[in-house]
C-alpha positions as CSV (number, residue, x, y, z in Angstrom):
1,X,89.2,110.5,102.8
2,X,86.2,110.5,100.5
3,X,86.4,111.5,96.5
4,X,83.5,113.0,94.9
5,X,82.4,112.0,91.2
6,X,80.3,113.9,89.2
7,X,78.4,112.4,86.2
8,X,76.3,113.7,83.3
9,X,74.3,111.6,80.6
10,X,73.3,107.2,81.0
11,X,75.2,106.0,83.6
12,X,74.9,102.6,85.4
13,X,76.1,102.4,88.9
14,X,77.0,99.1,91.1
15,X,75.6,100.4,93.9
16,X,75.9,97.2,96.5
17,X,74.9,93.8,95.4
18,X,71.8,95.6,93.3
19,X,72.5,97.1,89.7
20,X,70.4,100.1,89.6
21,X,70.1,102.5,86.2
22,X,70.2,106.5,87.0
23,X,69.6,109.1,84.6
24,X,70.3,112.3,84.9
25,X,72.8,115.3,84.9
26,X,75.3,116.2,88.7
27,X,74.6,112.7,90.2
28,X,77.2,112.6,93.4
29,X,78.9,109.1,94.4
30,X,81.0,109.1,97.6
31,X,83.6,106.6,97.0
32,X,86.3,105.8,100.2
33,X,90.1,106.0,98.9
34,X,91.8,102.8,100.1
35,X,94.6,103.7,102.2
36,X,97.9,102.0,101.0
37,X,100.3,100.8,103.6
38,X,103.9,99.3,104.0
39,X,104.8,96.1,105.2
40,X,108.1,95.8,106.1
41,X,109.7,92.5,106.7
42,X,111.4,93.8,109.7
43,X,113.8,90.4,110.5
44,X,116.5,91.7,108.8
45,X,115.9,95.2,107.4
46,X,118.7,98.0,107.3
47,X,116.2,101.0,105.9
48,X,114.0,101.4,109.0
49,X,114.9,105.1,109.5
50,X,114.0,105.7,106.1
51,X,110.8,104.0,105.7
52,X,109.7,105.7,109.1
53,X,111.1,109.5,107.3
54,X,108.9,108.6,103.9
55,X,105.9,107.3,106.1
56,X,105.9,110.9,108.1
57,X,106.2,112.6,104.9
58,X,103.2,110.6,102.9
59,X,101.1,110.3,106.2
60,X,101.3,106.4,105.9
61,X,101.6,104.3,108.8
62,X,103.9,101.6,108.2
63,X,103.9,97.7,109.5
64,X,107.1,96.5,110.8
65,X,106.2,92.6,111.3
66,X,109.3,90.5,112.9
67,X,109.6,87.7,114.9
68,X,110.4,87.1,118.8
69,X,113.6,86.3,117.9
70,X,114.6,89.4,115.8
71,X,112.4,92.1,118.4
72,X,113.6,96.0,117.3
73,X,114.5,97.8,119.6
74,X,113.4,100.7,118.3
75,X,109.9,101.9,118.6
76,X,108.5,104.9,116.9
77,X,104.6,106.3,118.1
78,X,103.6,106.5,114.3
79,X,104.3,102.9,113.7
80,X,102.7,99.5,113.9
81,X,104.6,96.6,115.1
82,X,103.5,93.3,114.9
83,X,105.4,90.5,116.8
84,X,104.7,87.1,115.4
85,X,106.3,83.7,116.4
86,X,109.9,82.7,116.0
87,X,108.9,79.8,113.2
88,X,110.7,80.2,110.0
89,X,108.5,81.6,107.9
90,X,105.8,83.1,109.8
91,X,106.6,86.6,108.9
92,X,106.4,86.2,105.8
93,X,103.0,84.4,106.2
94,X,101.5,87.6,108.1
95,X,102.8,89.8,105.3
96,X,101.3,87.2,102.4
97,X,97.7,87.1,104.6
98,X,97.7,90.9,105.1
99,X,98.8,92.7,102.1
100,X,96.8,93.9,99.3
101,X,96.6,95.7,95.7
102,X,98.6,98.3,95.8
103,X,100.4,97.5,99.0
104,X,104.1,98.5,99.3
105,X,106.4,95.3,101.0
106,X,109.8,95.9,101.5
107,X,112.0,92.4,101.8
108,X,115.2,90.6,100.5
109,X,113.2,87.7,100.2
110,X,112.2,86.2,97.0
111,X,109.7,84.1,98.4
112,X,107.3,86.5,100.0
113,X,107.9,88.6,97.2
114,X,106.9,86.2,94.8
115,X,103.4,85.7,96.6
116,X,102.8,89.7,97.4
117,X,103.3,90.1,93.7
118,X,100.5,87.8,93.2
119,X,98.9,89.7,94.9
120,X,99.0,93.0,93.2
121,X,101.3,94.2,95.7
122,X,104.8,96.6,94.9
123,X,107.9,94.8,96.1
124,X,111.0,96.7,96.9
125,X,114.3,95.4,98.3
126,X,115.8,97.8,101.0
127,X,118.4,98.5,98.3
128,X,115.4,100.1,96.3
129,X,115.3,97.1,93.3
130,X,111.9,96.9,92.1
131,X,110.9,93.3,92.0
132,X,108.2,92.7,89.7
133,X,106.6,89.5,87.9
134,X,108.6,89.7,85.2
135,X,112.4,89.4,87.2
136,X,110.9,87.3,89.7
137,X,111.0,84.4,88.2
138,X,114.4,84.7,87.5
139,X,116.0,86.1,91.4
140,X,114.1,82.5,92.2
141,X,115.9,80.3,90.2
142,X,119.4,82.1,90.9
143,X,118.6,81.3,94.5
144,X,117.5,77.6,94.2
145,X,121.0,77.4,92.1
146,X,123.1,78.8,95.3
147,X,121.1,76.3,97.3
148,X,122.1,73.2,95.4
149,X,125.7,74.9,94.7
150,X,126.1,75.4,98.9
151,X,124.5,72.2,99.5
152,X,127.2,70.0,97.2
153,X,130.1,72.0,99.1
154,X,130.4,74.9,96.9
155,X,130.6,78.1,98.5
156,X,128.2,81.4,97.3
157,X,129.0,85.2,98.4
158,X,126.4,87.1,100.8
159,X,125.0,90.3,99.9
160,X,127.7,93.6,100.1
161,X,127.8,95.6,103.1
162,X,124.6,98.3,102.9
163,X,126.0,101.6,101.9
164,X,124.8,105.2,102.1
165,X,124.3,105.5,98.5
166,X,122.4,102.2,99.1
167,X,120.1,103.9,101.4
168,X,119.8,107.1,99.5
169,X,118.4,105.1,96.3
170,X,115.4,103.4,98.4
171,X,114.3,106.5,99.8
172,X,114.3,107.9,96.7
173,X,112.4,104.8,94.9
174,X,109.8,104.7,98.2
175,X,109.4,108.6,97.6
176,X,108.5,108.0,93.9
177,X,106.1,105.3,94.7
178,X,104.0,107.8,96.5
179,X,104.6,110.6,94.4
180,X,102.9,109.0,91.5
């Protein structure tokens, strides 16, 4: 898809590596629209049928990336899945190398979405929280707490069971995201 910008008056363009000055009134620059796509952390996700309904709806083809171990058995013709190796964290390392600005990733964990928000990225969990730089930080440190508590014997709670209301509030939040 291609976007047309008309200019009047001075205007300095970037046009490659060479600065050029143009003057002039109806100059046309073709500029390519970056296509935004989801990466889905796919290991563990509950919200596959509603990132594939949003991803028909938006035209976006999504990135389901899992591991040999966790394989879906689902496979949908509008939908790229990418099969990495069972080591711990390599899907999260194909997400973190592939994901860009304005990327959507949808994962429960804090880790990768710690380093897709560094990258400019929009995090969602499949429960439709927003992760952002600001609360970050903070989902981090609760988890390294649980970790120390579980490690001295204590005992922590898992997340709740996924609900339909659960799965009605991400689509909505995915919707907006590409609404805007």
């Amino acid at each position: 898809m291609e976007k047309i910008k008309n200019v009047c008056a001075r205007s300095t363009f970037f046009l490659g590596r060479k600065k050029e000055f143009v003057r002039g009134c109806r100059i046309i620059v073709l500029m390519q629209s970056i296509e935004r796509k989801i990466f889905v952390d796919a290991d563990s996700c509950p919200v596959r049928k509603e990132v594939l309904l949003v991803s028909r709806e938006f035209d976006v083809v999504p990135v389901f990336v899992s591991s040999y171990a966790h394989v879906p058995n689902m496979k949908e013709e509008r939908s790229n899945y990418v099969i990495v190796d069972k080591e711990k964290e390599a899907v999260d390392l194909y997400i973190a190398n592939h994901v860009r600005a304005n990327d959507i990733v949808i994962t429960n964990d804090y880790a990768l979405a710690f380093l897709a928000l560094m990258k400019k990225a929009i995090v969602l969990s499949p429960r439709g929280k927003n992760m952002t730089e600001s609360n970050i930080r903070f989902l981090l440190d609760v988890r390294h707490d649980q970790r120390k508590l579980r490690r001295s014997g204590g005992r922590t709670k898992g997340p709740k069971a996924m609900k339909k209301e659960d799965r009605v509030h991400f689509y909505q939040k995915l919707r907006k995201l590409f609404m805007t």
